[in-house]
C-alpha positions, -999 to +999 in steps of 0.1 A: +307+168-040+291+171-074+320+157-094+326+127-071+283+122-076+284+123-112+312+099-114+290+072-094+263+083-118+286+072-151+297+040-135+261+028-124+247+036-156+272+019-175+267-010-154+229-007-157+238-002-199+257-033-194+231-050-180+209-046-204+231-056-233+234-091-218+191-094-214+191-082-246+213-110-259+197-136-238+161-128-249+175-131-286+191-164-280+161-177-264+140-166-292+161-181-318+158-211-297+124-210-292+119-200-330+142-232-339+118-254-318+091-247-334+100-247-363+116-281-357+085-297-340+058-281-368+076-283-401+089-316-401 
């Protein structure tokens, strides 16, 4: 029983790890984008 409940455990961290990699990499692009804009529209 424990063994088969650790195993879930792994795989919905790792999915939830997973997860979290991908937010991260959308909040950076959507900074740099941001950032970009900005930049673009204030420092012409």
């Amino acid at each position: 029983m424990k063994k088969g409940n650790e195993m879930h455990e792994t795989m919905t961290g790792g999915m939830l790890w997973g997860m979290g990699i991908t937010h991260l990499a959308f909040m950076v692009l959507i900074l740099l984008t941001i950032a970009a804009l900005i930049k673009y529209l204030f420092f012409r």
